[in-house]
C-alpha positions in Angstrom: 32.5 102.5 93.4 32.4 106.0 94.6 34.4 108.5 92.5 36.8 108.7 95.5 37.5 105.2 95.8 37.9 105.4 91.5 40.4 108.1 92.2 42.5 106.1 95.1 42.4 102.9 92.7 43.5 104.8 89.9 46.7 106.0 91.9 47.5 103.1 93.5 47.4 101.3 89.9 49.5 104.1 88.5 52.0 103.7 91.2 52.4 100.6 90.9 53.2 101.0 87.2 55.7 103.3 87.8 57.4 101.0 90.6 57.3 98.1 88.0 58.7 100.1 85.4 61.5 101.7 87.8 62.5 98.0 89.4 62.4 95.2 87.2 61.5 92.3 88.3 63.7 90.5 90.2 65.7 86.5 89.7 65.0 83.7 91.9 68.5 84.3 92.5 68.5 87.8 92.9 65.8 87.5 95.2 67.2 84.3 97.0 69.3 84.6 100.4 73.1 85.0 99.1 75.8 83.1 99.6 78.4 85.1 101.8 81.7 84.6 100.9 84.8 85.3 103.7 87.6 87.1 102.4 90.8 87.9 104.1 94.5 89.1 102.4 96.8 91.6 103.0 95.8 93.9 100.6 97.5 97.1 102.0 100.9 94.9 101.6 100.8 93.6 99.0 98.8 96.0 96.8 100.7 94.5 93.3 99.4 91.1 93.5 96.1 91.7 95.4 94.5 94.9 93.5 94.5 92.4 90.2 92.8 89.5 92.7 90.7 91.5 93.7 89.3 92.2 90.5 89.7 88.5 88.9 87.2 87.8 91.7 84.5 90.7 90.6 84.7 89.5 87.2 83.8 85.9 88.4 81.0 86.5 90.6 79.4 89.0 88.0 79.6 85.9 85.7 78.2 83.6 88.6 75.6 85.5 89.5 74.5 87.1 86.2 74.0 83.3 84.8 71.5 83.3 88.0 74.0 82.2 90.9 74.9 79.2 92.6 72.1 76.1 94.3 69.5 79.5 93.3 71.5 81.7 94.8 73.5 85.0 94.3 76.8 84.8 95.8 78.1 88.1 97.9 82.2 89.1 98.7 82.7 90.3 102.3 86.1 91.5 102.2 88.8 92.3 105.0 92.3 93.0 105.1 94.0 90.6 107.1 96.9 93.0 108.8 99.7 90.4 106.8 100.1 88.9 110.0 98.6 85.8 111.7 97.1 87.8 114.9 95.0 89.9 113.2 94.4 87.5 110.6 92.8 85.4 112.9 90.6 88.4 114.5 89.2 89.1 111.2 88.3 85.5 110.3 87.0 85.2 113.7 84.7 88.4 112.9 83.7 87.1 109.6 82.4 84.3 111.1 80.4 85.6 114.2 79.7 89.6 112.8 78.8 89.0 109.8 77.7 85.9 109.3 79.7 84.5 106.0 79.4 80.7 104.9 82.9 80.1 104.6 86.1 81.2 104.4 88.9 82.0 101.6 91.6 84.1 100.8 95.3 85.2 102.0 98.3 85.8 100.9 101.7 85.5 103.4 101.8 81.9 103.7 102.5 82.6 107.8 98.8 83.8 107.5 97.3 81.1 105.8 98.6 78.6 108.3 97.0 80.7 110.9 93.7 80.9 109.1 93.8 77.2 108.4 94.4 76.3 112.3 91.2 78.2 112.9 89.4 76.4 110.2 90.4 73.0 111.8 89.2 74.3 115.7 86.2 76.1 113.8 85.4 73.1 111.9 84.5 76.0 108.8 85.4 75.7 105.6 88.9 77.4 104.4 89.7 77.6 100.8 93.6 79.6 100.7 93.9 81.2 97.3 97.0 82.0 97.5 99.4 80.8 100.5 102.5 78.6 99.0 104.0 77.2 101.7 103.8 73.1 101.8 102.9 72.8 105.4 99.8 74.0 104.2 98.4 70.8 102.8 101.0 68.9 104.2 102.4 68.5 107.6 99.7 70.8 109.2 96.8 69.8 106.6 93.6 69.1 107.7 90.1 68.4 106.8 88.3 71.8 106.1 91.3 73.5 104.3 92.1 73.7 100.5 94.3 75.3 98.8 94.8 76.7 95.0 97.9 77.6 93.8 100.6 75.3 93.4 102.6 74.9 96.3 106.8 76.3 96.9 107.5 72.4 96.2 105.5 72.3 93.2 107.0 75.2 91.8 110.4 74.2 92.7 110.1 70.9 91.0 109.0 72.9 87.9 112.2 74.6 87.9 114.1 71.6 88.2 114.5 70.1 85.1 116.6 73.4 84.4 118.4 73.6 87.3 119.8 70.0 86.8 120.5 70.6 83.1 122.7 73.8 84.2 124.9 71.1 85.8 126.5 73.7 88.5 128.2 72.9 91.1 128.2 75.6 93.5 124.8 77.6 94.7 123.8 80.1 96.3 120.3 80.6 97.6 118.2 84.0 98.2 115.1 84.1 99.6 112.7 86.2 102.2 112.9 84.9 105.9 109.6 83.7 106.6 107.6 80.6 105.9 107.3 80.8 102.3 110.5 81.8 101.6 112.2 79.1 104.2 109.8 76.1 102.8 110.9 77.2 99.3 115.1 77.1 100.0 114.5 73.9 101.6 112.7 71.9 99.1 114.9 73.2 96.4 117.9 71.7 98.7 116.6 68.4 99.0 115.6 68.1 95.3 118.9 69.2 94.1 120.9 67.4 96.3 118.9 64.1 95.3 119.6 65.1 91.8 122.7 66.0 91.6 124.7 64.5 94.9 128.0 66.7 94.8 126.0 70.2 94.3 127.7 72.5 97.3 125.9 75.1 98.6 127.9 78.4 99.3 126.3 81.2 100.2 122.9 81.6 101.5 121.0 85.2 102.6 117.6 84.9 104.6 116.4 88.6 104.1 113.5 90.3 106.4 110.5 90.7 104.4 109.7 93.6 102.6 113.1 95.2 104.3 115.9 94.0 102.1 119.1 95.6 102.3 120.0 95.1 98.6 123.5 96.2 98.6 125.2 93.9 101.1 123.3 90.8 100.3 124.0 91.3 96.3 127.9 91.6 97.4 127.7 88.9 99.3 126.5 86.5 97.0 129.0 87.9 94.3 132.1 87.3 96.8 131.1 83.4 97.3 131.5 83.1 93.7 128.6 80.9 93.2 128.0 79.3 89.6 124.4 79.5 90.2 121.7 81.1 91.8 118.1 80.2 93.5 116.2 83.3 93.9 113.0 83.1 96.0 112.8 86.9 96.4 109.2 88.7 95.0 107.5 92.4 95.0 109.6 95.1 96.1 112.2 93.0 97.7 112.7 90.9 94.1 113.6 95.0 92.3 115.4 96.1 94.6 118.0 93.2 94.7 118.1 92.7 91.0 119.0 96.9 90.3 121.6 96.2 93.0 122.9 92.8 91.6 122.7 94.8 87.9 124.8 97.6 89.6 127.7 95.6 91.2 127.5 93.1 88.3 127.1 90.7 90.6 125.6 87.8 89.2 127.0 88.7 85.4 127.8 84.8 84.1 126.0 83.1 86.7 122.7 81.0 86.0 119.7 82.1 87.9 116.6 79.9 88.5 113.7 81.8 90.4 110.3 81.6 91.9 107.1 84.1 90.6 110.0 86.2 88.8 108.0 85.9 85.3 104.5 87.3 87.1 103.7 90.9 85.4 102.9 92.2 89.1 106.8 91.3 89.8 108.6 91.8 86.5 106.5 94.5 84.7 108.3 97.3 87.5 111.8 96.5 86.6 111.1 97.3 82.6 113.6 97.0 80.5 115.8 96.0 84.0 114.8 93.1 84.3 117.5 90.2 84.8 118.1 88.5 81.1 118.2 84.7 81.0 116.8 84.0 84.0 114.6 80.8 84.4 111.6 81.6 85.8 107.9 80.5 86.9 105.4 82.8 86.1 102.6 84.3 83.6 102.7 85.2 80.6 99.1 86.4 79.2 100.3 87.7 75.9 101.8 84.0 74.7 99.0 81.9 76.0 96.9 80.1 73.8 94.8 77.9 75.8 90.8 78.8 74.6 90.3 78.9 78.0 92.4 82.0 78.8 91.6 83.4 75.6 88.5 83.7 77.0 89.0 84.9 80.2 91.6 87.4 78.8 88.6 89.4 76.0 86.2 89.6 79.5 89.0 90.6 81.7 89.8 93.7 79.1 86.9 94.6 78.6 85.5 95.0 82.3 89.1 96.7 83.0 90.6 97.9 80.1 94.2 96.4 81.5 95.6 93.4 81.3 95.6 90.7 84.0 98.1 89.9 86.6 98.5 86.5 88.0 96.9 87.5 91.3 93.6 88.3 88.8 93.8 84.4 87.5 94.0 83.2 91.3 90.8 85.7 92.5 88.8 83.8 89.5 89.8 80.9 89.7 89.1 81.0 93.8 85.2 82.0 93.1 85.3 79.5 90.2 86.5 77.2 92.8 84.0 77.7 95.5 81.1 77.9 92.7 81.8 74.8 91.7 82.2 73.2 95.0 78.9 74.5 96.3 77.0 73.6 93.0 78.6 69.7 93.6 77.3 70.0 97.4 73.9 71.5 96.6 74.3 73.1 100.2 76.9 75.7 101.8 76.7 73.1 104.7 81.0 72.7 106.1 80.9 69.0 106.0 78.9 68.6 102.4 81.2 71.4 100.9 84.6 69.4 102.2 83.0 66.4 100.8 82.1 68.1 97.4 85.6 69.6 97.5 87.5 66.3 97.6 88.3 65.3 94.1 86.0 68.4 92.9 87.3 69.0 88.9 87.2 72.8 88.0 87.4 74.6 84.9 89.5 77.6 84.9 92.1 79.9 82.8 94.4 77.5 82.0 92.0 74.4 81.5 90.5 71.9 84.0 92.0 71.0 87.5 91.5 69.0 90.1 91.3 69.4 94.0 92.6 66.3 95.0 91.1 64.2 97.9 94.6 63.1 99.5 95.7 66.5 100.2 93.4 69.3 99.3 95.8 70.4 96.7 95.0 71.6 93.3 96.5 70.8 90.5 96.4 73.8 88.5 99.8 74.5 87.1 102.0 77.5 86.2 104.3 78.4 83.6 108.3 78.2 83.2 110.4 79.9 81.2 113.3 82.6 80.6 113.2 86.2 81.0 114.2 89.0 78.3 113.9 92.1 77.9 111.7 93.5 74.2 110.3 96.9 73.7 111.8 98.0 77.1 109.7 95.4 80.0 110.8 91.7 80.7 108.9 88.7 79.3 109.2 85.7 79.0 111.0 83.2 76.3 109.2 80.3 75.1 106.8 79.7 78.6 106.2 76.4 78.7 102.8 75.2 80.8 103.5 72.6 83.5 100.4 70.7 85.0 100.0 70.7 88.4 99.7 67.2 88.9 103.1 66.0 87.2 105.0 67.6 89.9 103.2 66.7 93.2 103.8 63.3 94.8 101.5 60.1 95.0 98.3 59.5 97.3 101.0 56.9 99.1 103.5 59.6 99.9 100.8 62.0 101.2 99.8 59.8 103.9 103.4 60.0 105.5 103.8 64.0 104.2 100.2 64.6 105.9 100.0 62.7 109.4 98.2 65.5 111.4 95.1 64.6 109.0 95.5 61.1 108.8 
């Protein structure tokens, strides 16, 4: 070898070195084509709940992919804000799907959206996994094939509450709640199960507010003047403080028992402090009383990537990339019609123990907790929460078939 040739050798040796020694070698994952993940919500709206989901979901794919990914593959977040309204929601989907490419679909938050998102999914034929959307029409009377949801539904969380509400034994209600889908769904399930349960119960007063617009004052007074002796609060996020300072204010609902939906969620109860309504009963989260292993878990890695404790929105963002990990893994394919398949009757282990996505419905049966608000060291918590699996409150595979007709 001439000495120039040596020379050239010796450099392109040494280089190579140095470029091993700068960039490790790389997984079979790592190195694999990832998994694109669609993700829409109305994270500009609803900063509260969404900032924490946003992070439950970083925690889990670092977790996924770290422990070398899904069917050999890393898994990738493509994120979009979705506008919190159906029009735009369905822009961005559209985008996510033809721009850039993503496997399948998840995410939103107003359940409005998620219906919107869901239609597509059905014309699309693409997979649609809604994190977060409560409304029952969801998996119900506009279900269909390629949509799933996660959180328990506004008549899963009502019949939670019920058992309370029936116990209270009051006769006349009145009802709060924001005047869109969710909110709507939610006043009418708890309705019908109250009136099955208790025949004579009148209802009195009832205030459909805009959402995110409440004027506080006037609805407060008005539900004080129909002199209910109880209260079903669907009201969250901004418009949730803002009606309880004004209700502490006028003393309007001093003596009256409350039931409510989400009130016990930190993102919702942590800004009131030490305002926060006493005695309330109340579906929610409470991460300091839980002792599940499974959320122990999940709570020592959540601290110590964030330093802060988790919201409920930071359960649903991990337990929506759990969700989709274990789908995929079951399918062995990102392929729609293998990953509906895998999905149906898919068991998943999350924060508060295994659940199931069941086959009738695409409903999940992870549950929440219920139980009453106080006030200690100055923020609200809640009183003896008590966890309520998902799949005690939602009706039989007989009854889906007539709630679910548009996928039958």
């Amino acid at each position: 070898m001439r000495p120039t040739q040596r020379l050239r050798a010796a450099l392109f040796s040494a280089a190579t070195l140095a470029a091993a020694l700068i960039s490790p070698a790389l997984s079979p994952a790592t190195a694999a084509e990832p998994i694109r993940i669609g993700e829409l919500n109305s994270y500009k709206a609803q900063a509260a709940f969404l900032d924490p989901y946003r992070k439950g979901m970083e925690l889990a794919l670092k977790e996924i992919n770290a422990a070398g990914g899904v069917i050999g593959r890393p898994l990738e977040l493509v994120s979009r804000d979705d506008g919190g309204n159906p029009g735009d929601a369905v822009r961005v989907a559209t985008e996510l799907l033809t721009r850039d490419k993503v496997d399948l679909l998840t995410g939103t938050f107003l359940s409005h959206v998620g219906l919107a998102v869901a239609d597509l999914a059905k014309r699309r034929k693409v997979f649609f996994l809604a994190a977060e959307p409560l409304t029952d029409k969801l998996t119900w009377a506009d279900g269909n094939r390629y949509t799933f949801r996660l959180r328990p539904s506004t008549y899963m969380q009502v019949a939670m509450l019920m058992p309370e509400a029936v116990k209270a034994n009051r006769k006349r209600w009145a009802i709060v709640y924001p005047n869109y889908e969710y909110g709507q769904s939610a006043a009418e399930t708890f309705k019908r199960l109250l009136k099955a349960a208790q025949p004579d119960v009148e209802f009195v007063a009832e205030q459909a507010t805009p959402l995110g617009k409440i004027d506080a004052g006037p609805v407060a007074q008005a539900i004080a003047d129909a002199k209910p002796d109880a209260v079903f609060n669907v009201l969250f996020a901004a418009d949730l403080a803002r009606f309880v300072r004004e209700a502490n204010t006028r003393r309007a609902l001093e003596g009256t028992f409350v039931v409510s939906l989400l009130s016990g969620e930190p993102e919702y109860l942590d800004p009131l402090k030490e305002e926060a309504p006493i005695g309330w009963v109340v579906t929610g989260y409470p991460w300091y009383a839980i002792t599940i292993p499974a959320h122990q878990k999940f709570l020592d890695a959540y601290r110590a990537a964030y330093d802060d404790y988790p919201r409920l929105g930071s359960i649903v963002g991990y337990a929506t990339i759990k969700s989709l990990a274990a789908g995929i893994a079951k399918a062995g394919s990102t392929d729609t019609e293998k990953l509906v398949d895998a999905f149906e009757g898919l068991e998943v282990d999350g924060p508060f123990g295994p659940f199931v996505y069941r086959a009738s419905d695409h409903q999940a049966t992870m549950g929440a907790f219920v139980g009453t608000l106080a006030v200690k060291h100055g923020r609200g918590i809640m009183l003896d929460p008590v966890y309520v699996d998902g799949a005690s409150v939602l009706p039989s595979d007989a009854d889906v078939l007539k709630l679910r007709p548009a996928a039958n």
